[in-house]
C-alpha positions as CSV (number, residue, x, y, z in Angstrom):
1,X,-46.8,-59.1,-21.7
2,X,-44.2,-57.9,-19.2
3,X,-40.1,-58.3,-20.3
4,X,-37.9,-59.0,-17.8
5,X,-36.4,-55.6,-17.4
6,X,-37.5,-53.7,-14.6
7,X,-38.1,-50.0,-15.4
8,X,-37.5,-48.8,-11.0
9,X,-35.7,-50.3,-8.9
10,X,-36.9,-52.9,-5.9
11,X,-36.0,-50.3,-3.3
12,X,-37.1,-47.6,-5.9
13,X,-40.2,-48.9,-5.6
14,X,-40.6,-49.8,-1.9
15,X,-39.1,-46.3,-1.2
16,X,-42.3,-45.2,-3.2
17,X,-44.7,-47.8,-2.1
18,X,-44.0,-46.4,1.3
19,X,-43.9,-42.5,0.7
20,X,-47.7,-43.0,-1.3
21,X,-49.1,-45.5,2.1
22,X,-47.8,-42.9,4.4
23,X,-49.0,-39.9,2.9
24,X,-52.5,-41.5,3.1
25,X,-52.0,-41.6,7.1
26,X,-51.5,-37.9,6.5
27,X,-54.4,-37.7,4.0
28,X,-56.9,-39.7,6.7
29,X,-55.5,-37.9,9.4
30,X,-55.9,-34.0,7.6
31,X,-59.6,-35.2,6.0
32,X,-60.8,-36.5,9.7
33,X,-59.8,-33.3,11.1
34,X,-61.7,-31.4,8.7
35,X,-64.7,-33.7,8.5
36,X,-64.8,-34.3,12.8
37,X,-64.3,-37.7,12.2
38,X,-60.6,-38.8,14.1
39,X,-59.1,-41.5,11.4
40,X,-58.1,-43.2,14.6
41,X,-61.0,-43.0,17.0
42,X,-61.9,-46.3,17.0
43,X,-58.4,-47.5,17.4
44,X,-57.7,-49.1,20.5
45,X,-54.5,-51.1,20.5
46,X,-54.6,-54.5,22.3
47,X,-53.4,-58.4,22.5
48,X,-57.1,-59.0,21.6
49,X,-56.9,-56.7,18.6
50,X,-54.1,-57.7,17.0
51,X,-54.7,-61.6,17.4
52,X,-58.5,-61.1,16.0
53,X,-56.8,-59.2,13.2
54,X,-54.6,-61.7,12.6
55,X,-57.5,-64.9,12.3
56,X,-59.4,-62.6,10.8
57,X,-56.4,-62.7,7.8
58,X,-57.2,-66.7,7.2
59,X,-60.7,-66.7,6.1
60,X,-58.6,-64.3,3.3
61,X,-55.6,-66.6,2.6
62,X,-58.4,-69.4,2.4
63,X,-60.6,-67.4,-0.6
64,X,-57.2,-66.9,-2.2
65,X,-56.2,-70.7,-2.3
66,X,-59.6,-71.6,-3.6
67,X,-59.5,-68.9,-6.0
68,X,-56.2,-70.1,-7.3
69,X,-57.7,-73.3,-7.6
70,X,-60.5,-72.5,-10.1
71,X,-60.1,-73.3,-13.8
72,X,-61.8,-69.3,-14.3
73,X,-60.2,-67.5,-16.8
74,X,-60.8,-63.4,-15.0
75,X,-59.4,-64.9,-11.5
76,X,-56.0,-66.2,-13.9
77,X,-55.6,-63.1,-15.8
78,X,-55.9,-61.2,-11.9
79,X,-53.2,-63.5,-10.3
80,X,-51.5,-63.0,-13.7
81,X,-51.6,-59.1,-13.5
82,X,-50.6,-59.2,-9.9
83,X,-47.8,-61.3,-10.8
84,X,-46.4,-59.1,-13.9
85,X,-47.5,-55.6,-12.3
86,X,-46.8,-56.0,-8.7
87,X,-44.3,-59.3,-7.9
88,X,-41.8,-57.9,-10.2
89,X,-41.4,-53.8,-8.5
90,X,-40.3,-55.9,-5.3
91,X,-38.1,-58.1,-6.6
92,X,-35.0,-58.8,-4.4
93,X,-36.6,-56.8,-1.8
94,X,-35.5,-57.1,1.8
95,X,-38.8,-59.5,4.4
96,X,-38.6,-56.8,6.3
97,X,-38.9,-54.1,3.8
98,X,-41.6,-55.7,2.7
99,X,-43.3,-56.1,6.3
100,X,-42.8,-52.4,6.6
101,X,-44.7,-51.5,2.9
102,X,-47.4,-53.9,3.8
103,X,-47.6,-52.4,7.1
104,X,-47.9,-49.2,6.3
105,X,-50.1,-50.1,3.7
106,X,-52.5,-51.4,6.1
107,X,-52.2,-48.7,8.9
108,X,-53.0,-45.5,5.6
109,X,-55.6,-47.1,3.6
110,X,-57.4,-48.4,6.7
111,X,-57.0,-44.9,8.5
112,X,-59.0,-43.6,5.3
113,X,-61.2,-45.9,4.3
114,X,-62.6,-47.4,7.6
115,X,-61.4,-44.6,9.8
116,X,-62.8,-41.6,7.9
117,X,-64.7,-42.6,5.2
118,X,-67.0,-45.4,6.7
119,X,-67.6,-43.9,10.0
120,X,-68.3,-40.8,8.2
121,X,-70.9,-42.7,6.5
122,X,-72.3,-44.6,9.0
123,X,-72.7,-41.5,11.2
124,X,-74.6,-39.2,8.5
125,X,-76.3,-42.7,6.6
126,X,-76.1,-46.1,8.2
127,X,-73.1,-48.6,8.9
128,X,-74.6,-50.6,5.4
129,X,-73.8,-47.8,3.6
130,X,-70.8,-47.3,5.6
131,X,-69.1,-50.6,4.9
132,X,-70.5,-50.8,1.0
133,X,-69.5,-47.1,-0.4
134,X,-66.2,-47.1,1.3
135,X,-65.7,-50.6,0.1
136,X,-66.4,-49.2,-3.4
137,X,-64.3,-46.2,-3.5
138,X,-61.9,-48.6,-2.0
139,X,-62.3,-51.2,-5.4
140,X,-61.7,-47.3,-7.4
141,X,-58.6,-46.8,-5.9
142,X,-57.0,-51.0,-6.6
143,X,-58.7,-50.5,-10.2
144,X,-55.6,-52.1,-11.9
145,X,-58.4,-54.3,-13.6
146,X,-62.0,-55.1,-13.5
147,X,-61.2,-58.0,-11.4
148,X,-58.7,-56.2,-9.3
149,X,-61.4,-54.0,-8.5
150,X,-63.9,-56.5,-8.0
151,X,-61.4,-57.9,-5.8
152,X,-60.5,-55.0,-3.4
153,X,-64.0,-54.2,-3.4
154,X,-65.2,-57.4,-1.4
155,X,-62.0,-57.1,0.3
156,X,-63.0,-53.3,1.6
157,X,-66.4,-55.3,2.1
158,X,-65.0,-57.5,4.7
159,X,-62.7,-55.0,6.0
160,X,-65.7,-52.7,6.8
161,X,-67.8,-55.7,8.4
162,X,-64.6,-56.3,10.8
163,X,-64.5,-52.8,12.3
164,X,-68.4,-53.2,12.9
165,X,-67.6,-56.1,14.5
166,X,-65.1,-55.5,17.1
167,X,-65.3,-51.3,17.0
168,X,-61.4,-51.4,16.6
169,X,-59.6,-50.0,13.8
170,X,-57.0,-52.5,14.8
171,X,-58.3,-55.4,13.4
172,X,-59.3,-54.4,10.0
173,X,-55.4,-52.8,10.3
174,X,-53.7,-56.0,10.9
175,X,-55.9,-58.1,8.5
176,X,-54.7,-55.9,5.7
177,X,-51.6,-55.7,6.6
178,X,-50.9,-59.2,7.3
179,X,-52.4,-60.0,4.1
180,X,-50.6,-57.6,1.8
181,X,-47.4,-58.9,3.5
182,X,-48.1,-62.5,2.6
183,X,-49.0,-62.0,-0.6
184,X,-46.4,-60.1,-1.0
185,X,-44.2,-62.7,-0.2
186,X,-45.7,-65.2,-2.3
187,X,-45.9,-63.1,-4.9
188,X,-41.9,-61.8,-5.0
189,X,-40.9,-65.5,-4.1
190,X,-42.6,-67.1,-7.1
191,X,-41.1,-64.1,-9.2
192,X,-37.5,-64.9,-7.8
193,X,-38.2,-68.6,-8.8
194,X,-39.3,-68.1,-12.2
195,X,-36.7,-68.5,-15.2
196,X,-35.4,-65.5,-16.4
């Protein structure tokens, strides 16, 4: 059971939040370099990338809201967990600070996961395994809980199936970051509601 006293600060923990996203840019960059595979060679920035990354966030705010809406006992402890562990670092913190973690977010895990990892995969396997083992060690990585994993692990499933999709990093980019920065907001906003 969390208490109510926070153990780092909200910027404390955005200042961190950022530092660890970024340094996976560096990571994905550094690891695609050594591996030949460009973390951002499928990038292409575009209008149509970023508004197909954006729609491609609703079919994920839509298995959230249904998700909520089960009576499931693992899918209330995970929206529990995210609430005690996650809602309560970013307390009080700034939209736009939140916008920017979210972002970044997005732009380092993406850069490393779908970037290097997958089109590593695909290139030496198939784009299958692609998708599925960087979906996996992505689920590793959010392992807060079995759920959690579970969790990122479909998410990183549905991630990888975008950039097969449209062949832009850009989309799987802004569909992660757009949904970290709305749950986010939910999450911090329900927190700042609660009683104390």
């Amino acid at each position: 059971m969390a208490s109510g006293k926070q153990w780092i600060s909200a910027n404390q923990a955005a200042n961190l939040a950022l530092l660890f996203e970024g340094g996976l840019v560096g990571i994905a960059l550094g690891l695609g370099w050594l591996l030949d595979t460009p973390a951002f060679a499928l990038f292409q920035l575009s209008g149509a990338g970023v508004i197909q990354g954006v729609l491609a966030t609703l079919p994920l705010l839509l298995l959230v809201l249904c998700a909520a809406a089960l009576d499931f006992r693992p899918v209330e402890r995970l929206f529990r967990l995210s609430q005690e562990r996650i809602s309560r670092l970013f307390r009080g913190t700034p939209l736009l600070t939140l916008a920017l973690v979210a972002g970044i977010a997005g732009l380092g895990e993406e850069a490393l996961f779908r970037g290097v990892i997958q089109t590593l995969l695909a290139t030496h396997l198939n784009a299958l395994s692609g998708v599925l083992i960087a979906a996996v060690l992505f689920g590793l990585v959010h392992s807060l809980s079995l759920a959690y994993a579970i969790s990122a692990t479909l998410i990183g499933i549905y991630l990888g199936w975008l950039l097969l999709c449209f062949d832009n990093l850009l989309v799987p980019i802004m569909t992660h970051s757009l949904y970290d920065f709305i749950v986010l907001v939910v999450l911090v906003k329900r927190d700042n509601d609660a009683p104390c």
